[in-house]
C-alpha positions in Angstrom: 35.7 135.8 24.6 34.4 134.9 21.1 34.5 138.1 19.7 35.0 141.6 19.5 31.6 141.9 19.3 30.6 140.2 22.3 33.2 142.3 24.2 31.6 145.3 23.3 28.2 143.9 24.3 29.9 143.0 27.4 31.0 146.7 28.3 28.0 148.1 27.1 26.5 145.6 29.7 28.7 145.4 32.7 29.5 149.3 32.8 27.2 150.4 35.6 27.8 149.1 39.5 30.9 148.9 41.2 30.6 144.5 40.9 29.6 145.1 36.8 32.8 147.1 36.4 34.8 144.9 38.5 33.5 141.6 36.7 34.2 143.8 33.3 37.7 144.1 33.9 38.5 140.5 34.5 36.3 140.2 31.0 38.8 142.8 29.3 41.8 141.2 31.1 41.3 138.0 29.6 40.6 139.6 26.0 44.0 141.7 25.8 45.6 139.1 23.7 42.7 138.7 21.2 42.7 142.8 21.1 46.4 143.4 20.3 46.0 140.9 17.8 43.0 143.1 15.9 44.1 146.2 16.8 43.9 147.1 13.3 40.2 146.8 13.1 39.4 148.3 16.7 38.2 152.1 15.7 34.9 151.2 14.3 34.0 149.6 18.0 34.9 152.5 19.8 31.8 154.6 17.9 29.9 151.7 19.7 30.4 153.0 23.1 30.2 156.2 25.5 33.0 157.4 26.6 32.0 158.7 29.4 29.6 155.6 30.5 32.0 152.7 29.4 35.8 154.2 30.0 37.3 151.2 31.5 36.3 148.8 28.5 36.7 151.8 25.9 40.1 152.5 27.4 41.0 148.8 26.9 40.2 149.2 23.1 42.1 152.5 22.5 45.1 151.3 24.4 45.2 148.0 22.1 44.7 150.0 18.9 47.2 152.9 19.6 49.6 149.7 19.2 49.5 149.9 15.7 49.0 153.3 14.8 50.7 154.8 11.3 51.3 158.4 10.4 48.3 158.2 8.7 45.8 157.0 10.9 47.3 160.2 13.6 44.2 162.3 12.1 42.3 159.4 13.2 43.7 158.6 16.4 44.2 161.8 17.9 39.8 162.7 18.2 39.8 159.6 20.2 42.1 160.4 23.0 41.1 163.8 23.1 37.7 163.0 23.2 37.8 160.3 25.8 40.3 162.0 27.8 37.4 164.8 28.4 34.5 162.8 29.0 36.1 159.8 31.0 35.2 158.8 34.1 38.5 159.0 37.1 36.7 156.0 38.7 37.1 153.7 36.0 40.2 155.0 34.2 41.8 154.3 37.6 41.3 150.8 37.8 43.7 150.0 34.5 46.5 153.2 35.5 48.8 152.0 32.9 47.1 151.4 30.5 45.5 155.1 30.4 49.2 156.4 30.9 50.3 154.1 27.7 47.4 155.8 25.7 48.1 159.3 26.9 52.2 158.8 26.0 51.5 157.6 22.5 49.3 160.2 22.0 52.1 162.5 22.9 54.1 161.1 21.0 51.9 161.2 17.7 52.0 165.2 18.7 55.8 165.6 18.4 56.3 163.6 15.7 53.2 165.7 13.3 55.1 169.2 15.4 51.7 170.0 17.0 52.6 169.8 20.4 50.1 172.5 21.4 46.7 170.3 20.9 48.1 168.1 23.3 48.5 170.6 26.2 44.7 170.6 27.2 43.6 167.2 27.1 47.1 165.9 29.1 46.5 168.8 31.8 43.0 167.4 32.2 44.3 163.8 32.2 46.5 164.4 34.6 43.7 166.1 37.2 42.1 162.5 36.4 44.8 160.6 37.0 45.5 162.4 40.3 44.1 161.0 43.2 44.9 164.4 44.7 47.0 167.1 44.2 49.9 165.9 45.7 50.3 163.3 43.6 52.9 163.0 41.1 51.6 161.0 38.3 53.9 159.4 35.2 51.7 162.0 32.8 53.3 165.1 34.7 56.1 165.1 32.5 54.8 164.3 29.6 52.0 167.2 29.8 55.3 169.8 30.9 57.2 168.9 27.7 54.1 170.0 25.4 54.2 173.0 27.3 58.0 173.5 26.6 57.8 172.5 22.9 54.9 175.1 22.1 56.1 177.5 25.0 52.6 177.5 26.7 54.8 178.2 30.0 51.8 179.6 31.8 50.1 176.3 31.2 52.9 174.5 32.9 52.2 176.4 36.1 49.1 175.1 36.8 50.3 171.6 37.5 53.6 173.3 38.9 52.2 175.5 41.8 51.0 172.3 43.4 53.0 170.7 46.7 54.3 167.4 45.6 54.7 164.9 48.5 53.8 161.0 47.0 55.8 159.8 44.3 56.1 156.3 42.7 59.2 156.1 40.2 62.4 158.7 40.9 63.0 159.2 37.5 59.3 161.0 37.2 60.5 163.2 40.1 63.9 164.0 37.9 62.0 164.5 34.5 59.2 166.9 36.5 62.1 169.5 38.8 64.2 169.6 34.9 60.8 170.5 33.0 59.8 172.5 35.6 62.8 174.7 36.4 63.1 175.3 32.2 59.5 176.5 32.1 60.5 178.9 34.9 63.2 180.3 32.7 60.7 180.6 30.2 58.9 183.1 32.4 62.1 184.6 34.1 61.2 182.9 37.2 64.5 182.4 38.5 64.2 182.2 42.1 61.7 179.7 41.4 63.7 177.5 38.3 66.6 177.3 40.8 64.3 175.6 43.8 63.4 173.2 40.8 66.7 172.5 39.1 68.0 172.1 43.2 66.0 169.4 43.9 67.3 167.6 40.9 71.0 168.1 41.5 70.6 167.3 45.2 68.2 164.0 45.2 69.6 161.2 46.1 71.5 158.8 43.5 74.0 156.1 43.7 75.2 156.9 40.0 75.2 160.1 38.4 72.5 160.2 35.4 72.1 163.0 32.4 69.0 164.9 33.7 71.4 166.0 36.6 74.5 166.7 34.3 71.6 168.9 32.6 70.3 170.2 35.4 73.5 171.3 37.3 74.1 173.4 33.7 71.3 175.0 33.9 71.4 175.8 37.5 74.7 177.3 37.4 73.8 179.7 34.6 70.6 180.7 36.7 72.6 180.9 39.7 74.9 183.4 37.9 72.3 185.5 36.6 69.7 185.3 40.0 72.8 185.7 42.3 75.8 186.5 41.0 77.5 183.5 42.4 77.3 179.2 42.3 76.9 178.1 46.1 78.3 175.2 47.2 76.8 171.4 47.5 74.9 171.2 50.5 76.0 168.6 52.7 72.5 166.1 51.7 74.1 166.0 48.6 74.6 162.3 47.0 78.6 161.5 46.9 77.8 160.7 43.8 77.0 164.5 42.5 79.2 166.2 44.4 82.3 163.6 43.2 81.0 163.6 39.2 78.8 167.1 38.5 82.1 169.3 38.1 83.9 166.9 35.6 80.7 167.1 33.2 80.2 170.6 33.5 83.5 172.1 33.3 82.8 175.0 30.7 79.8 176.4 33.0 82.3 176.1 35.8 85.0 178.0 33.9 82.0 180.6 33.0 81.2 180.5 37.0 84.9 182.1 37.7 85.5 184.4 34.7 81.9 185.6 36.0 83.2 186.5 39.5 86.1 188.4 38.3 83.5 191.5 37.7 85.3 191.8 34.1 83.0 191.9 31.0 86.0 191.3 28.6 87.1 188.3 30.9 83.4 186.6 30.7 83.4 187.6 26.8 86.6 186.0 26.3 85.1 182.8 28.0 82.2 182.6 26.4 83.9 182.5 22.6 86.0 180.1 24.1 82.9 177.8 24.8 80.4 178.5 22.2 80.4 175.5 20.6 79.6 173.3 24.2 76.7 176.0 24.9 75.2 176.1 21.5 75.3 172.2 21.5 73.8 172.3 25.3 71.0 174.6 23.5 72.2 177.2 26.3 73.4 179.4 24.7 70.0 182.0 25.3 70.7 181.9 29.1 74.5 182.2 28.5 74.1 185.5 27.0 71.3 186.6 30.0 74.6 185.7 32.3 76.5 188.5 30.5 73.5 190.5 30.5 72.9 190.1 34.5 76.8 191.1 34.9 76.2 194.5 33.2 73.3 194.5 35.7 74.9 193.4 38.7 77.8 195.9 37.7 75.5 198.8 37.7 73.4 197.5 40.8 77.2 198.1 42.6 77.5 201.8 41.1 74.2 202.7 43.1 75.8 201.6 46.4 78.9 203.9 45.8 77.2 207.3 44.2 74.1 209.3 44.3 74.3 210.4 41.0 76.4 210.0 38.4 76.2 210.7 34.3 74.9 207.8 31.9 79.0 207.9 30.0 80.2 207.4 33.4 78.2 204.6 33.8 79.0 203.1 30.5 82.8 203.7 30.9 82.4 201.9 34.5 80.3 198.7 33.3 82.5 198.7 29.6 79.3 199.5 27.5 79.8 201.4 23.9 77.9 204.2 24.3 75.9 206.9 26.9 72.5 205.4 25.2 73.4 201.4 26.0 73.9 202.6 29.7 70.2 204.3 29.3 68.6 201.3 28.6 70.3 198.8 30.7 69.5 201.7 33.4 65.4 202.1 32.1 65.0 198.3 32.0 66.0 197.7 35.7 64.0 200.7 36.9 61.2 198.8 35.3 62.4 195.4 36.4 62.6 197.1 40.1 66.2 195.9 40.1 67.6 199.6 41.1 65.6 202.8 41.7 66.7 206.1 40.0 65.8 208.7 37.8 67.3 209.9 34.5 67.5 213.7 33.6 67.5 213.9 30.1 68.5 217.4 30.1 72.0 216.3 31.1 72.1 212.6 31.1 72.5 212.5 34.7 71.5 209.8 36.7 70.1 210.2 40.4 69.9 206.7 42.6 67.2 206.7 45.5 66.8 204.2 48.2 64.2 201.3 48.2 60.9 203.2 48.9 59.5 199.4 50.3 58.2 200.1 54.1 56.8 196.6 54.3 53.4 198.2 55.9 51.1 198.0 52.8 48.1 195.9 52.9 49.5 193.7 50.0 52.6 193.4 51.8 51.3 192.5 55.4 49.3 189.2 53.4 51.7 188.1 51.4 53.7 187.5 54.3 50.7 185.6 56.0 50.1 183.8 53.1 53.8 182.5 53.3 53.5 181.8 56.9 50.2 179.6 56.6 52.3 177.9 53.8 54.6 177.1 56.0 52.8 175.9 59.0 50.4 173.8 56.7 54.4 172.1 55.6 55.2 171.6 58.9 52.3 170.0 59.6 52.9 167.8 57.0 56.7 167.1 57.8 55.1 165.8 61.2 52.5 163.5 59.2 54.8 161.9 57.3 57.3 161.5 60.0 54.9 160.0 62.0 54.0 157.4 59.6 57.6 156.8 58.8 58.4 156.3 62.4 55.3 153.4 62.7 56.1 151.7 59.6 57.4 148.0 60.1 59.9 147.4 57.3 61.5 151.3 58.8 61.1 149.9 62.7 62.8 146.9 61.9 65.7 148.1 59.7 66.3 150.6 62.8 66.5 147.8 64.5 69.0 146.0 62.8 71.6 149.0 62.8 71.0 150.0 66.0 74.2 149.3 68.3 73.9 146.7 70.6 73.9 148.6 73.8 72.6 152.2 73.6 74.7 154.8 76.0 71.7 154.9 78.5 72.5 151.1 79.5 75.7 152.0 80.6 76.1 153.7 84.1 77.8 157.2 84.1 79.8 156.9 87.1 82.5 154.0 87.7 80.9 151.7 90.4 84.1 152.2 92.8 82.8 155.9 93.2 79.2 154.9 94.1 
């Protein structure tokens, strides 16, 4: 290519059919090493083109100058992406993947290092949706779009991408990044059925060598598991050797907090957290460590209700070691609210009166959010059967089954000794 200028007449050009864009991108191929040596000078061509017309040949120009971008030029830089992230066309983006990822991270990037991560949550949700082939695809952008979310603490934002079934990924480590960013955003909201069903998958995928975003992970999920359940379980048996061998020697203090937890004591779990505060403030933990204490108080209560009908608010706070009658009223108010006990307060004499779950599971609501679950269900089954079906006709699986299988299966062996026949 003689110059930048031709290239651009060339994408301006070849930017239509499906043979122009294909005879483009050998063009641009060829040209890569003449861009990243200009990338200095490449903004004033991209005001030459449409974004939305030419994206594969103005993605090629935007990739090579966000090589060489300075602090300064961020004011400049930033329009761009945002700008041709909403106008450009999935097609054509498509065809040069990494090169629209490599964009997309630097612009990230450029975001957390001005500490303006929330103009980036938009445009990496939407390039993301482009990216996507479908839904169920998780792209190298995922991550990247749920740490803007984390950073400004748009957690709602996070969900949109998070609600979707995930079944094709390329790179492990994307998997890791996306269960870790997502179970943290669920904290954010107080999901925490749903952060532990994240943080799971991370501490139970497979791994030949233990890595930090599942030391991180299993810290996390045994504070959630403490304050959703009361309790840690145990590995399940799918587990990597790896995990179940390593987690416990990295995450001894959350272990430690695990057991003084179970004892029921508050001055036991107090004790235990002073003990620690310097791992959990370091782990930036230390907001769901003091939830943990928090959900004993709770859970303490939560066992009152199953032993009396009623009983006064400085019984209550004598029972669960709170200071005074009016702590007890407000741990009691906030889990009336939360729906985590039902009772009433009489203010009269502080007394408080515990009622059974008024749930008949016959309302309307109730009878479809249990179809809804089961259609979910049945639609992951389906998919379960897919996917083993193509598993079970793919060559390279059909021949390594092959390899391992024994040489004589038990069938080719007669059941009854000949001498009896």
């Amino acid at each position: 290519m003689d110059s930048l200028e031709a290239l651009v007449a060339h994408i301006q050009a070849l930017s239509g059919s499906v043979e122009e864009v294909s005879h483009l991108h050998s063009l641009l191929k060829q040209a890569e090493a003449s861009l990243q040596s200009q990338a200095a000078r490449l903004s004033s061509f991209l005001g030459q083109l449409d974004a939305s017309k030419h994206s594969l040949g103005y993605l090629y120009i935007l990739e090579a100058y966000s090589t060489s971008i300075s602090r300064e030029q961020a004011n400049e830089f930033l329009p761009f992406v945002i700008g041709f992230i909403n106008e450009c066309s999935p097609e054509q983006i498509r065809l040069a993947p990494e090169k629209f990822i490599s964009v997309c991270k630097r612009f990230k990037d450029q975001l957390m290092d001005l500490k303006t991560p929330i103009q980036g949550v938009v445009p990496l949700r939407t390039a993301v949706r482009k990216l996507q082939l479908s839904s169920e695809q998780l792209t190298a952008l995922h991550s990247d779009f749920l740490v803007l979310c984390l950073l400004s603490k748009c957690y709602k934002a996070g969900l949109s991408i998070l609600d979707d079934d995930i079944y094709e990924v390329d790179q492990p480590k994307e998997l890791l990044l996306y269960c870790y960013y997502g179970g943290m955003i669920n904290i954010g909201l107080k999901h925490f059925r749903k952060a532990l069903e994240f943080l799971h998958n991370v501490v139970t995928a497979p791994m030949t060598n233990l890595n930090a975003i599942a030391i991180e992970a299993y810290k996390k999920y045994i504070l959630v598991s403490l304050i959703q359940n009361g309790q840690v379980p145990q590995f399940p048996k799918y587990t990597s050797s790896a995990a179940q061998k390593n987690l416990k020697i990295h995450t001894q203090p959350y272990l430690d907090l695990a057991i003084s937890y179970s004892s029921g004591k508050i001055s036991e779990l107090e004790a235990c957290i002073q003990s620690n505060m310097d791992k959990f403030h370091s782990d930036n933990n230390m907001g769901l460590v003091k939830q943990v204490l928090s959900s004993l108080y709770k859970r303490n209560i939560q066992r009152l209700t199953q032993m009396y009908l009623t009983l006064s608010l400085q019984d209550i706070a004598n029972a669960v070691q709170l200071q005074t009658s009016k702590e007890a009223e407000m741990h009691v108010l906030r889990m009336i609210q939360d729906g985590e006990i039902f009772a009433t307060i009489n203010q009269k004499d502080g007394m408080v009166s515990f009622h059974e779950d008024p749930e008949q599971y016959k309302s309307c609501e109730m009878i479809e959010r249990i179809d809804s679950s089961i259609q979910r269900i049945m639609a992951l089954s389906r998919k379960l059967t897919a996917i083993d079906e193509q598993i079970s006709c793919d060559p390279a699986y059909v021949t390594k089954v092959g390899r391992e299988r024994p040489r004589f299966d038990f069938d080719d062996f007669d059941s009854v000794p000949h001498k009896y026949m």
